[in-house]
N, C-alpha and C positions, 0 to 999 in steps of 0.2 A: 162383242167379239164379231168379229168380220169376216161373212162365208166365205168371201172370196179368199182370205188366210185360210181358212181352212181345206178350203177345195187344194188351194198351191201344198199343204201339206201336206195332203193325202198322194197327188199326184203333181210334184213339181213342173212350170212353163217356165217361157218365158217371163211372166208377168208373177215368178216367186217374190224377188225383190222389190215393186212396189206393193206389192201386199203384205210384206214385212215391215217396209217404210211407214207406212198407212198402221197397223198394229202398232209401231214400236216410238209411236211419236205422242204419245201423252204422257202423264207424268211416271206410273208406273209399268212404262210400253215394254220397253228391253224386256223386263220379267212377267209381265202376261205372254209377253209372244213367246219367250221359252216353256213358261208353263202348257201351254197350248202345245207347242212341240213334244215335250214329256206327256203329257197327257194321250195324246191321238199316237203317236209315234213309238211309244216305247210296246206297246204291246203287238205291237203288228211286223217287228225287223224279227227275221229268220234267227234268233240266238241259237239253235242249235245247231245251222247249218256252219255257223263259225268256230263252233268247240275244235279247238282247244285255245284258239283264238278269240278276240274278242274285236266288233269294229268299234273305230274313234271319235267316232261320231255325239254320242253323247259323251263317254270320257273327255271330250274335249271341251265338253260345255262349263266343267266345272271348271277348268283352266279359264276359260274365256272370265268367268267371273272375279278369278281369282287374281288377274291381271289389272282388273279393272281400275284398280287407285293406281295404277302406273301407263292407264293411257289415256290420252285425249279422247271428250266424249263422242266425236266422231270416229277415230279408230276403233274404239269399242263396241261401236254401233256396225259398223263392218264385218268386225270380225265374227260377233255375234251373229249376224246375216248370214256369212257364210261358214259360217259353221253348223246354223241349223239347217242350211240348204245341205250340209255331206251327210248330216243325221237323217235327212227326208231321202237321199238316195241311198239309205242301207239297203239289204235285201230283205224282202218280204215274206211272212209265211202265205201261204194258200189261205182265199176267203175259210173262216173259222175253225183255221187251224193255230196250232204255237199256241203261245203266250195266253192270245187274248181267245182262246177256248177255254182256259182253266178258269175253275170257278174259284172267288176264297174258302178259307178255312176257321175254323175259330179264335186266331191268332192267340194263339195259346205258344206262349215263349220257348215253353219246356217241349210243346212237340218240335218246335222249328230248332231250337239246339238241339235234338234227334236227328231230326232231317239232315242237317251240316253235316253233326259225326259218320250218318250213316249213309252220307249221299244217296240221298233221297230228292231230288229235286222238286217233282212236283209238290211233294206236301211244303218244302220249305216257302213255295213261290204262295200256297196257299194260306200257309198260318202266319205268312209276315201280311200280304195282302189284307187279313184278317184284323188284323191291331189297325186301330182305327185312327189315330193323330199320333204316330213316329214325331221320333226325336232322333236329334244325332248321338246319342245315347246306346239309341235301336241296332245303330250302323254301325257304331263304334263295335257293341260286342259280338254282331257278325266279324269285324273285323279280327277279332282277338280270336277266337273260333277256328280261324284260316291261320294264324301267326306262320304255321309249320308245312303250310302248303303255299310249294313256290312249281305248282303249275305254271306252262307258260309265262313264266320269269314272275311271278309274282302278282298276277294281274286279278286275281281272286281280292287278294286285301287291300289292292288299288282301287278296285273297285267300290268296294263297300263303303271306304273311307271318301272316296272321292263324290259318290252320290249322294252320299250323307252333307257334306260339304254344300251340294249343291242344293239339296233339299232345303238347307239351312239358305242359303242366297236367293231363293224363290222365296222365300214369303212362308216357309215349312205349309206348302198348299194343301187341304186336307184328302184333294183326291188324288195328284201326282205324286203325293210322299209318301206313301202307300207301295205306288206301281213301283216307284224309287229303290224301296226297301227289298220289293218282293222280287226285282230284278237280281241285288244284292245277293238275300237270297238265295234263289234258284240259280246264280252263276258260282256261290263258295260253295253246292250243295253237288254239282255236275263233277262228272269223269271230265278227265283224269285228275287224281290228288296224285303230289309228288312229295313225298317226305323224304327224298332223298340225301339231301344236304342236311334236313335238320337231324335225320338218325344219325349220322354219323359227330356232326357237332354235338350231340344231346352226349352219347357216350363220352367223350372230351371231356363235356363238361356237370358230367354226373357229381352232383352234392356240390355245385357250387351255386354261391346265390348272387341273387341279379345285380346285374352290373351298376357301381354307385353312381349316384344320380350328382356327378358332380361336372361342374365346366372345364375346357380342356385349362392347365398346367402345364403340359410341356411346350418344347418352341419345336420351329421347321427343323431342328438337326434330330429332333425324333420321331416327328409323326411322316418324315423322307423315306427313313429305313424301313417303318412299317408299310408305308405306300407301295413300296418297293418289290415288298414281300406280297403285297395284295395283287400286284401286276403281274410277278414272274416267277411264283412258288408253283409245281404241280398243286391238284390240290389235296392229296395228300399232305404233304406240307406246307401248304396252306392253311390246312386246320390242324396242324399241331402248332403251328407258332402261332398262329390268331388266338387261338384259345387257351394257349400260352401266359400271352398277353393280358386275357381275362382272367386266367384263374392269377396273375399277379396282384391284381386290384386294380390292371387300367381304371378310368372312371369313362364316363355316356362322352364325355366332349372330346379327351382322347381318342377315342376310340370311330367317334362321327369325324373328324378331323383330318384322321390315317383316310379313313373310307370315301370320303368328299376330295381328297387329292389325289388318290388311285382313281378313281372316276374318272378325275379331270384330265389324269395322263391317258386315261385310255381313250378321251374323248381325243385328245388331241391326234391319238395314232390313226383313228379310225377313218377307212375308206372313205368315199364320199358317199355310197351305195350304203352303208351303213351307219353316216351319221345320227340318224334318228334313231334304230335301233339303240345304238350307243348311248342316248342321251336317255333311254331308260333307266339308265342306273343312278341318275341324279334323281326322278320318279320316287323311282322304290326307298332311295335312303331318303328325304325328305316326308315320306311314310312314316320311316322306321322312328326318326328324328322327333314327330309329332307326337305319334304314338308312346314313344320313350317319354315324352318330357312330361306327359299327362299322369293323371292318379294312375295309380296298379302297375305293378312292374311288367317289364318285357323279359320273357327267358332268356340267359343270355345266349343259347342256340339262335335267336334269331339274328345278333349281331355276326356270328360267326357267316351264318349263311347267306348275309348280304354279303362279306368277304366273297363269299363261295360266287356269287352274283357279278359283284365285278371283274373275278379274276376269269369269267367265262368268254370276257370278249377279248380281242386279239391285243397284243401289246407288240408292238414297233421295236426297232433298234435305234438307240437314244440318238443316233450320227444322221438317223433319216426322219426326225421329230419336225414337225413345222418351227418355222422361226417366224418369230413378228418381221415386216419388212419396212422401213419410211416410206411410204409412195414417190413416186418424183416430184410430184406437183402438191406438198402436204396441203393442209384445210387448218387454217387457224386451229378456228371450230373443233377440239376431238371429238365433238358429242355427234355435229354434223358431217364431222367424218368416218367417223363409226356407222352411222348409217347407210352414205353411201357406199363405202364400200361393201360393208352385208349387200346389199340391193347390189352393187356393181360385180355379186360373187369374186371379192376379192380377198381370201379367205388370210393370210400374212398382211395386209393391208388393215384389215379390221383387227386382227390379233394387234399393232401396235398401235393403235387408237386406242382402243381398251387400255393397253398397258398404260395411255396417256392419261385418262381419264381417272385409273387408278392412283395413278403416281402422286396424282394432284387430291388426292380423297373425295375423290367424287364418285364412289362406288353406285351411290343411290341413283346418279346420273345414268350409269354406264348399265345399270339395271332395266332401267327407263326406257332406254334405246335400244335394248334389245326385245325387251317386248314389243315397243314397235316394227322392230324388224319383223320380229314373230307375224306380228298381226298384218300384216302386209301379205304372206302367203297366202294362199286360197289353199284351206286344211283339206281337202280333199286331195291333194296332190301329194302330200307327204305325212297323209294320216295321221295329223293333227300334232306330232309327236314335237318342232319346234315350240307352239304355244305349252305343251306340257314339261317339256324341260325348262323351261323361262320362269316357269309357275313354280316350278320343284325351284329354282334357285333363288326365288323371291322366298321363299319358305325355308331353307337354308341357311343363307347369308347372315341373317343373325344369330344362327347358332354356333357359327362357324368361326375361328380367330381370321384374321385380315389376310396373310399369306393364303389363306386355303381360300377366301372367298378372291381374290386376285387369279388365285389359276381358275377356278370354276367358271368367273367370265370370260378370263379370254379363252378360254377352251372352247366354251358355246359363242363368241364371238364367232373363233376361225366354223363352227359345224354350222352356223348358223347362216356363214356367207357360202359357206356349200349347197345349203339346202335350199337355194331361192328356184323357185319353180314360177308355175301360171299367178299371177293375178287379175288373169280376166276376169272371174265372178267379182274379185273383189271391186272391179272396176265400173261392173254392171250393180253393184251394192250403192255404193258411192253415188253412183248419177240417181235411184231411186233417192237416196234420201238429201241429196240436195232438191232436187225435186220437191218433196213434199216439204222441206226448210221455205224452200221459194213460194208455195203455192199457201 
């Protein structure tokens, strides 16, 4: 391991990215150098000075990996660089304070699902610390713990799931997957819990049992009407028809299908100021999607209150929706015109590029290229949230019938050429590790 990585860690220069290059260039560099990030880094960012929030910094680590079979191993190596350089600029607690003052605990299971119930933070941060070689197992049932706390939109069982994710992409390291868990943790275990949505969906749907585990059945002329209702019900009525729905015997694929295309119309309505926000809701339901398809059921309260989730952001009037546009000068190429336009923020320009690449069944293509749009931003600019909606829809798309995975991409097409910001770091990543390629 390499002081001079380490030192850029502790204290990023100039000189972060060739000491990332120089780390990330042997066989298993990418994931030493992240583990080295997790390791030194996670205990030392300010987590409680961001309550109720969380930064994206490592959240976005787990996206970065999760992209990985969908980008070139140079994009990847970029992205990775600059996104551990937004995780080296979180804030800090004060020398031996936060985090990395707590001591473990016995890692005694039963006290740390106390600690959850009773938000207890520090003991949770302690008895998960405590267990000594975590599994995604470990995460998973923090995860389930949280189902009914949608804090800050849900970011407690994003978390859990997502580190876990990552813990598992690392090599399941025996001293990072620890800090991993105990971060988990001590974030499902912190004020504020909001059970707002799910009490009222729980009542709804008192004595019914969980939703069947079956793929979607119907076509676009009924998972439209439900979408419909997800966009522009108060939500009062909002959860009497959602739940409606459930107590009818929707099944999990129905039901992901309605919620994956309310998404995408919301995606589409959404500001520019808010596109990333908005692409949280592709986040949270590629959670819920995950979680659902695995052993042990999901209450069906927690389908309701992704409803509840996407119907919170703004919905447009359908006469002022974006429309895809032909550019004047088209691009053979839809694949290489998809990208430029992302890159040219040319948000109607991308939306029928996409439609082109669809048309032709080239979803897995049109997938591809938008992670590389993704990865092209410097995540510190838009708080990593394009690579995390890219990754929720790489993790969707096959759960999804073909109508609903067609608006999902061009929806993050059009946000995604909204959202192009700086790629200086990325460009000062780039020259580092052609560099060390050359040398």
């Amino acid at each position: 391991m390499s002081d001079a990585w380490l030192t850029e860690l502790a204290s990023p220069t100039a000189g972060f990215f060739p000491a990332f290059a120089r780390r990330a260039s042997g066989p298993e560099g990418p994931r030493d150098a992240a583990r080295d990030a997790v390791r030194n880094l996670l205990p030392r960012v300010d987590w409680a000075a961001y309550l109720p929030h969380v930064p994206h910094g490592l959240l976005g680590l787990s996206a970065v990996f999760r992209l990985r079979p969908l980008l070139g191993g140079r994009s990847f190596l970029r992205i990775l660089a600059t996104q551990i350089h937004a995780f080296a600029h979180e804030g800090r607690s004060p020398e031996g304070q936060g985090l990395a003052a707590a001591g473990a605990g016995s890692g005694h299971r039963g006290n740390l699902a106390m600690a959850l119930d009773t938000l207890r933070p520090g003991i949770a941060w302690g008895e998960a610390l405590g267990i000594p070689a975590p599994d995604l197992g470990d995460f998973l049932a923090i995860e389930a713990r949280l189902e009914a706390d949608m804090a800050n939109v849900g970011h407690k069982g994003i978390m859990a799931r997502h580190l876990g994710e990552l813990h598992v992409a690392l090599g399941r390291p025996k001293t990072g997957g620890p800090l991993l868990l105990a971060l988990a943790a001590w974030l499902g275990a912190s004020e504020p819990r909001d059970t707002f949505w799910n009490q009222r969906a729980g009542r709804r749907l008192e004595g019914v049992p969980p939703v069947p585990r079956t793929p979607a059945v119907l076509g676009l002329e009924d998972w439209t009407p439900a979408a419909r209702e997800i966009c522009d019900c108060g939500l009062v009525e909002l959860l009497d028809r959602f739940c409606g729905r459930i107590k009818a015997g929707t099944g999990r694929g129905d039901l992901l299908a309605a919620l994956v295309l309310a998404a995408a119309e919301k995606q589409l309505d959404a500001r520019r100021d808010l596109e990333g926000k908005t692409s949280w809701n592709f986040v949270h339901l590629a959670r819920l999607a995950r979680h659902g398809a695995e052993a042990g059921e999901l209450p069906p309260a927690a389908w309701a209150q992704a409803a509840a989730l996407v119907n919170l952001f703004p919905t447009d009037e359908p006469e002022d929706r974006p429309r895809s546009k032909a550019p004047r000068r088209p691009i053979d190429d839809p694949a290489a015109g998809l990208l430029d336009a992302i890159l040219d923020a040319e948000p109607l320009e991308a939306m029928h590029y996409a439609e082109r690449l669809l048309d032709a069944g080239a979803g897995a293509e049109a997938l591809a290229v938008l992670a590389e749009a993704a990865a092209t931003n410097d995540p510190a600019f838009n708080h990593s949230h394009p690579l995390l909606a890219v990754a929720a829809a790489a993790d969707l798309a096959p759960q999804v019938p073909e109508p609903v995975v067609r608006a999902m991409l061009v929806a993050l097409a059009k946000a995604l050429a909204n959202s192009q910001g700086s790629t200086d770091l990325g460009a000062q990543a780039e020259r580092a590790l052609t560099a060390v390629a050359i040398n």
